[in-house]
C-alpha positions in Angstrom: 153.3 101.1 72.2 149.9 102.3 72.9 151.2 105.7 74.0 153.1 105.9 71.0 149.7 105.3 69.0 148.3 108.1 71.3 150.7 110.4 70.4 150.8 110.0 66.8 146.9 110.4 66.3 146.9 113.5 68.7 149.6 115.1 66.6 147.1 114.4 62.9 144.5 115.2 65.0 146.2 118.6 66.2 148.0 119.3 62.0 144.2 119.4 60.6 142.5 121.4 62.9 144.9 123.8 63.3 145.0 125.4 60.3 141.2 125.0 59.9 140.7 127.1 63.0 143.1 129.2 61.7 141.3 129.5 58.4 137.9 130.2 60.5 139.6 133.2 62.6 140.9 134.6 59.4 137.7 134.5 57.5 136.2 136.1 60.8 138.6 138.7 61.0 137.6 139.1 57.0 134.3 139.8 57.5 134.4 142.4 60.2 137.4 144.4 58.1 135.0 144.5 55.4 131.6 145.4 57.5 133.8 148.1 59.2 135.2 149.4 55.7 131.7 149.4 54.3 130.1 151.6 57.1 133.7 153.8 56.7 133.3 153.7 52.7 129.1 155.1 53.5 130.5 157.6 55.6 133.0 159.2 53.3 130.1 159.1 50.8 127.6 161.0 52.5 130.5 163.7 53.5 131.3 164.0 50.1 128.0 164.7 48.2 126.9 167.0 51.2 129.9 169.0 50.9 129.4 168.9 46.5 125.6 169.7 47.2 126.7 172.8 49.7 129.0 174.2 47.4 126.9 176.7 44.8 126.8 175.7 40.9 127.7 179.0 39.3 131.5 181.0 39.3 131.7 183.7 41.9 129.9 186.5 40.3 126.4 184.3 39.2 126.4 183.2 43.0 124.5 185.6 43.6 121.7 184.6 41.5 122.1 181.1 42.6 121.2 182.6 46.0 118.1 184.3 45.0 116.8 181.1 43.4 117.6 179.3 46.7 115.6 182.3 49.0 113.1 182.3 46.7 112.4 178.7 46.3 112.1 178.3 50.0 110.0 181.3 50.5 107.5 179.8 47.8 107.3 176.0 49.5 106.3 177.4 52.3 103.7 179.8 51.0 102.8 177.0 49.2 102.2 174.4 51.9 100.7 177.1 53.8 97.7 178.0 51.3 97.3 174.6 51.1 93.9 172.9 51.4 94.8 170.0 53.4 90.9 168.9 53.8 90.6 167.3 50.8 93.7 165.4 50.8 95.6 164.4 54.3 99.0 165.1 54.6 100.8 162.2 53.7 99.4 162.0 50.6 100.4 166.2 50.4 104.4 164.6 50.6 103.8 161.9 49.2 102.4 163.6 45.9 105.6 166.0 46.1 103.6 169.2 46.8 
């Protein structure tokens, strides 16, 4: 009789934590899908704007002109931080202003 008790306890004991550890491993398994998908989803991001930002703005025949801007536009930031006065002001606050 006493075994039989045993038995029957072991087997409520065994149909409740089953599926609870069960539950846990698929709530787990949840969790990493969607941490994995998120740092998958940030990557496909980042590959996407970089190639919309490479691409120029204008049709084929302006490009040209969109090309200019672009020399020009880095050829005057850095005549610009070069004839800079960096005494008066340090420079992170030169970046930090947007100069």
């Amino acid at each position: 009789m006493y075994n039989y008790n045993y038995n029957n306890n072991r087997k409520v004991i065994t149909k409740i934590t089953l599926p609870v550890c069960l539950l846990c491993v698929r709530s787990n398994t949840f969790v990493e899908i969607h941490a994995s998908n998120l740092v998958v989803w940030k990557m496909q991001r980042y590959h996407l704007v970089r190639e919309f930002t490479s691409k120029p703005s204008l049709v084929p025949p302006l490009v040209l002109l969109a090309h200019v801007f672009f020399v020009v536009r880095i050829f005057w930031n850095k005549y610009k931080f070069q004839h800079h006065d960096f005494t008066r002001f340090g420079f992170r606050e030169y970046v930090a202003a947007g100069c």
